[in-house]
C-alpha positions in Angstrom: 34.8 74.3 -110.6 33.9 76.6 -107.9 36.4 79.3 -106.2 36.5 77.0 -102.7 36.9 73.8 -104.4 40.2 75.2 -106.2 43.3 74.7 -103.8 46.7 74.4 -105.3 48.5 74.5 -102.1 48.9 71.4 -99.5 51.6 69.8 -97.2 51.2 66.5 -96.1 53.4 64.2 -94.3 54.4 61.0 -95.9 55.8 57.7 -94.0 56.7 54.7 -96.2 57.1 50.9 -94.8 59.4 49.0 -92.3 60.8 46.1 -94.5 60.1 42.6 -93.1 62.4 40.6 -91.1 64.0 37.8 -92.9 63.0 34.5 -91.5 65.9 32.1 -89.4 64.8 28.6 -90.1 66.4 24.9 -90.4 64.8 22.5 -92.9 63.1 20.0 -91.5 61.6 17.1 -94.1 60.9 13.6 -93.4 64.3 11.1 -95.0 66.1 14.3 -95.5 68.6 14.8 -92.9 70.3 18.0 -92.6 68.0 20.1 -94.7 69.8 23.3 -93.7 69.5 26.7 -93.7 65.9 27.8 -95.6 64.7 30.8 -93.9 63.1 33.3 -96.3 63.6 36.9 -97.2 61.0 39.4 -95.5 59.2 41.7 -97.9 59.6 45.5 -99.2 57.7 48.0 -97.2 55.2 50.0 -99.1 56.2 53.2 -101.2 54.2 56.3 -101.4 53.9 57.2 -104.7 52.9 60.3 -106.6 51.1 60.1 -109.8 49.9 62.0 -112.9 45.8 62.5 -113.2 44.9 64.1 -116.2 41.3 64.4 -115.1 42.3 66.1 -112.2 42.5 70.3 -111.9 43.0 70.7 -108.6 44.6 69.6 -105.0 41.4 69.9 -103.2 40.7 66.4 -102.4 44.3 66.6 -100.3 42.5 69.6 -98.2 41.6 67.2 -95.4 44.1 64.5 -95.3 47.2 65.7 -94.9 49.1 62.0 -93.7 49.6 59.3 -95.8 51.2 56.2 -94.2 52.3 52.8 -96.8 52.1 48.6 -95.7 54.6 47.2 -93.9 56.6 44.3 -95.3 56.1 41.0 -94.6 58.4 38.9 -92.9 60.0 35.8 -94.3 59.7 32.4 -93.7 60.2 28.6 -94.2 61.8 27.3 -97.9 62.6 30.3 -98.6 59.4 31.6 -98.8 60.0 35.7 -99.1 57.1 38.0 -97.1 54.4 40.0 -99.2 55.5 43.8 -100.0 53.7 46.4 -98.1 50.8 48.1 -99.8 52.0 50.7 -102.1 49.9 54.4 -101.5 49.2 56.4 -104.3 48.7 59.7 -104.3 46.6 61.3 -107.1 48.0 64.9 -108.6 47.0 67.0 -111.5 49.5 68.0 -114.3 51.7 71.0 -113.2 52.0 69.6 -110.0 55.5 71.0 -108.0 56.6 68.5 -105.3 58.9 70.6 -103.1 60.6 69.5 -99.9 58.8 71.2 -96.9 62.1 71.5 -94.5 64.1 72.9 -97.4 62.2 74.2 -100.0 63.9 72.8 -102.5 61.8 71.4 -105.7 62.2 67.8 -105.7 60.6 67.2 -109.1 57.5 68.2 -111.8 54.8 66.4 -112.3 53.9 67.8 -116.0 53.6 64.7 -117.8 50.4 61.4 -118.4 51.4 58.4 -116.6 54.1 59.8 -114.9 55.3 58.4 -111.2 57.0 59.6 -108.1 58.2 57.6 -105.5 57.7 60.4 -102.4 58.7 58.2 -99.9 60.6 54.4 -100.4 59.6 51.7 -98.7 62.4 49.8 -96.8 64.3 46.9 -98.0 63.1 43.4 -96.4 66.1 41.7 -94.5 67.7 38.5 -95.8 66.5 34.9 -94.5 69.6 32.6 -93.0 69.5 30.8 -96.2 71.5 33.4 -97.4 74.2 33.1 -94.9 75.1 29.8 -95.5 79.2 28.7 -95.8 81.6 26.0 -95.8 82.5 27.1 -92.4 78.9 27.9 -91.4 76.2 25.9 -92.5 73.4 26.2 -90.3 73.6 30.0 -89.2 70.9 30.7 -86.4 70.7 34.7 -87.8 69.2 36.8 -90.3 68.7 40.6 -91.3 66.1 42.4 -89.9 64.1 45.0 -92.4 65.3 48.0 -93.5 63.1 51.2 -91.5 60.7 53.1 -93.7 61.4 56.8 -94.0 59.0 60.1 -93.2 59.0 63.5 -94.1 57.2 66.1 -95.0 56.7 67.7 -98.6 54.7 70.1 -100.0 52.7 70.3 -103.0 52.5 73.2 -105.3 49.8 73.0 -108.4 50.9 75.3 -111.4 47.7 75.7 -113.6 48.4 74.1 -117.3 47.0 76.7 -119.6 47.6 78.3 -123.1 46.8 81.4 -122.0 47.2 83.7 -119.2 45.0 86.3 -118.5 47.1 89.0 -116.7 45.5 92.4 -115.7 44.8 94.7 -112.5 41.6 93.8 -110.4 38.5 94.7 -112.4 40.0 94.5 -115.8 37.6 92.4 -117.1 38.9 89.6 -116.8 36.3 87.3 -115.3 33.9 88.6 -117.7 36.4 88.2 -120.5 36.6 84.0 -119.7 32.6 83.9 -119.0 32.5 85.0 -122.6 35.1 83.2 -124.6 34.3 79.9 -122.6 31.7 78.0 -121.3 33.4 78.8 -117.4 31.5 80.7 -114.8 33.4 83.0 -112.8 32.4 85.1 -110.0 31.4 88.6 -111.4 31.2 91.5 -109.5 32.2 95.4 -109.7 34.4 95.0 -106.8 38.0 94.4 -106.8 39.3 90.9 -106.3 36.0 89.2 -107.1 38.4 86.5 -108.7 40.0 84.7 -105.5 40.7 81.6 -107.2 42.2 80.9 -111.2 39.8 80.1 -113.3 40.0 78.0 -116.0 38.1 77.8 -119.2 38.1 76.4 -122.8 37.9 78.5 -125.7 36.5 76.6 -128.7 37.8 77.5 -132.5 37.0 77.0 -135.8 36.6 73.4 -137.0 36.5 71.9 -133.6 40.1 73.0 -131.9 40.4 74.4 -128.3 42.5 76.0 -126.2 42.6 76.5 -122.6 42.1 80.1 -121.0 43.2 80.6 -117.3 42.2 83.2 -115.4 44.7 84.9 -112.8 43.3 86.7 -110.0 44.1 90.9 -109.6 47.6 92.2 -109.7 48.6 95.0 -107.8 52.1 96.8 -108.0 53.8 95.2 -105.7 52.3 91.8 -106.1 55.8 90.2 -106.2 56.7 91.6 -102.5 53.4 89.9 -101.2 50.7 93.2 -101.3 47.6 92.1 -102.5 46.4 88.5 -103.6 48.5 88.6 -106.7 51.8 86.9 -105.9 50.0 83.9 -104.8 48.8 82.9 -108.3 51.6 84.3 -109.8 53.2 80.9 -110.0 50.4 79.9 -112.3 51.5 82.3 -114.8 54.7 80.1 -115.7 53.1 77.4 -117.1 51.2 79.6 -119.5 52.8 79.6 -123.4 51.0 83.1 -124.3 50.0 86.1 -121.9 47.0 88.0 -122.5 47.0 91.8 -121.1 43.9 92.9 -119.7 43.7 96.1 -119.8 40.5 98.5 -119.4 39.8 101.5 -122.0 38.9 104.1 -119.1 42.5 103.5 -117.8 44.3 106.8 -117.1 47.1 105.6 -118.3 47.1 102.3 -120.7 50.9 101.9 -121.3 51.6 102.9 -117.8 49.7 99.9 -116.3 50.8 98.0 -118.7 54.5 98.7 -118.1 53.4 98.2 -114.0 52.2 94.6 -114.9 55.5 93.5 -116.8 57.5 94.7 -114.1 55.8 92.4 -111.8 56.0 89.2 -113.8 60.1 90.5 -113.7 60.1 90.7 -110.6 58.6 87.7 -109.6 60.6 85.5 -112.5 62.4 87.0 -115.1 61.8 84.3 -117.8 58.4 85.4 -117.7 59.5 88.3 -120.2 60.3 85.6 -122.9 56.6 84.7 -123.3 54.2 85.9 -126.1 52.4 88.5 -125.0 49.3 90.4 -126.1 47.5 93.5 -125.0 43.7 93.2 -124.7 42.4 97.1 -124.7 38.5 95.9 -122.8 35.2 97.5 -122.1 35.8 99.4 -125.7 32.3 99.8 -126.2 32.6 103.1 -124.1 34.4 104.6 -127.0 32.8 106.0 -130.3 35.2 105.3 -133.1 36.6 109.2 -133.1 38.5 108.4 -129.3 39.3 104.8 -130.4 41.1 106.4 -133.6 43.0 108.7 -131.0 43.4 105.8 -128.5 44.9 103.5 -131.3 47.6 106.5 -133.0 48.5 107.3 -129.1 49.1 103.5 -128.8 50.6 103.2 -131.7 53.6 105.2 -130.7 53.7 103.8 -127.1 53.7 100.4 -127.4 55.8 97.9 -129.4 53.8 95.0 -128.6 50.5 94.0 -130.5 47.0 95.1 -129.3 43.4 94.6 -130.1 39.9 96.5 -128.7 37.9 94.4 -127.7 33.9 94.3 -125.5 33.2 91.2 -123.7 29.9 92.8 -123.0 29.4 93.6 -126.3 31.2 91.2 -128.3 33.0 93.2 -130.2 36.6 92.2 -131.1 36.1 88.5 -129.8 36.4 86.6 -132.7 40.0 88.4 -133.9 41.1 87.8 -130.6 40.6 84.3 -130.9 42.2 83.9 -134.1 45.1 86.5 -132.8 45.6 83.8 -129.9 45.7 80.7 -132.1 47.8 82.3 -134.5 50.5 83.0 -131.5 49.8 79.5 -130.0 50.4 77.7 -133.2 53.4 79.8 -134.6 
């Protein structure tokens, strides 16, 4: 999946159906004098319905249509005959979907799960046919309920990315390169900061056939969670991850510094991020000969109190005990 065909952002506007009228009719049958009251119930109006796609990764095919309007009811008529139901409109999302209310902001619900249904918008009820009006005191009533309005409003769609891992690190950390590696994804590679625009997503295969999926967050900068940078955007995408991944470059002036820049941006932005697994990738360690990674490792050592592992995308080196590092923490 390319960088411009990844949106995880839309609002559209959603109108369900008018609910059709019920029907005001007399029976009339030859030999059957005073037939009465038959007049049929008019039919629900069409619901707008969001639903779970599993095969889907991103909101893009919402990019250009942004209104989604259901079937009107039909209306009722003779014995009791009740009106079709409008045409119900489905709207296909991918898991990790938030559907938020566009006026208020409020999340409305998460779509997270196979199979599962929202009904955005509800169609309106279809009025009752005459028939239904029917008394001792009334028997032939000339009246029926008209339908019940459809309803429109606007909501807005939010796609969380669904991914074991999180790969969290400043611009030019490796990252991209890291996920080109591990997976079979292609990511924009560049020595420039914020190549990475878009997440990324890849799958990392293990031993005896098991996978996991790898997402790749674009840059953060400090100060990500008050808007500088790109980074708050696709911070979002973080929550859905079970396991962070720190990306953090060997030529860094200061490793537990960044580091400690990084967490306090994912608190920042959401506490609860802090409860995650997290490990420190230490990347681009084929610059070091094993005297400064010796130092490098005692200095961190002391520093940090969170695991750590060197590792060279470029190289390969330290790739396969990240792996089984990751699946150890994924399958605890």
């Amino acid at each position: 999946m390319t960088e411009g065909n990844f949106v995880d952002y839309v609002k559209l506007h959603v109108t369900s159906g008018n609910g059709g009228k019920g029907s005001v009719h007399l029976h009339r049958e030859k030999y059957i004098a005073k037939g009465g009251p038959d007049g049929g119930d008019g039919g629900r109006g069409g619901h707008i319905v969001v639903r779970a796609n599993p095969n889907m990764w991103t909101l893009y095919h919402l990019k250009f249509k942004r209104h989604f309007r259901a079937g009107h009811g039909g209306h009722g008529s003779k014995n009791r005959s009740t009106g079709a139901d409008g045409e119900d409109i489905y709207i296909d999302v991918p898991l990790g979907t938030v559907i938020r209310d566009t006026e208020t902001q409020n999340v409305i619900i998460e779509i997270t799960e196979e199979g599962q249904e929202y009904i955005a918008a509800e169609g309106g009820m279809g009025g009752r046919g005459n028939w239904h009006f029917k008394s001792p005191t009334n028997q032939t009533p000339r009246y029926a309920q008209p339908g019940v309005e459809g309803v429109q409003y606007d909501i807005t769609l939010e796609l969380k990315v669904l991914a074991d891992v999180g790969l969290v690190g400043f611009p030019n950390a490796g990252k991209s390169t890291l996920l080109s590696v591990i997976t079979a994804a292609k990511p924009k590679i560049a020595d420039y900061e914020f190549t990475t625009l878009k997440p990324n997503l890849g799958i990392v295969e293990y031993r005896d056939f098991q996978t996991f999926v790898m997402a790749d967050i674009p840059g953060i900068i400090e100060g990500a969670a008050e808007g500088k940078g790109i980074g708050h955007r696709f911070l979002r995408h973080i929550e859905r991850n079970s396991t962070l991944l720190f990306l953090i470059p060997a030529d860094a002036p200061d490793i537990k510094k960044q580091y400690d820049i990084l967490l306090d941006e994912l608190r920042r932005y959401n506490p609860d991020l802090l409860d995650k697994e997290r490990l420190i990738a230490i990347s681009k360690c084929d610059m070091l000969d094993d005297e400064l990674k010796q130092e490098l490792k005692e200095e961190l050592d002391e520093q940090l109190t969170v695991d750590y592992l060197f590792i060279s995308s470029v190289a390969q080196q330290g790739i396969q005990e990240l792996k089984d590092k990751l699946w150890q923490m994924l399958n605890v």
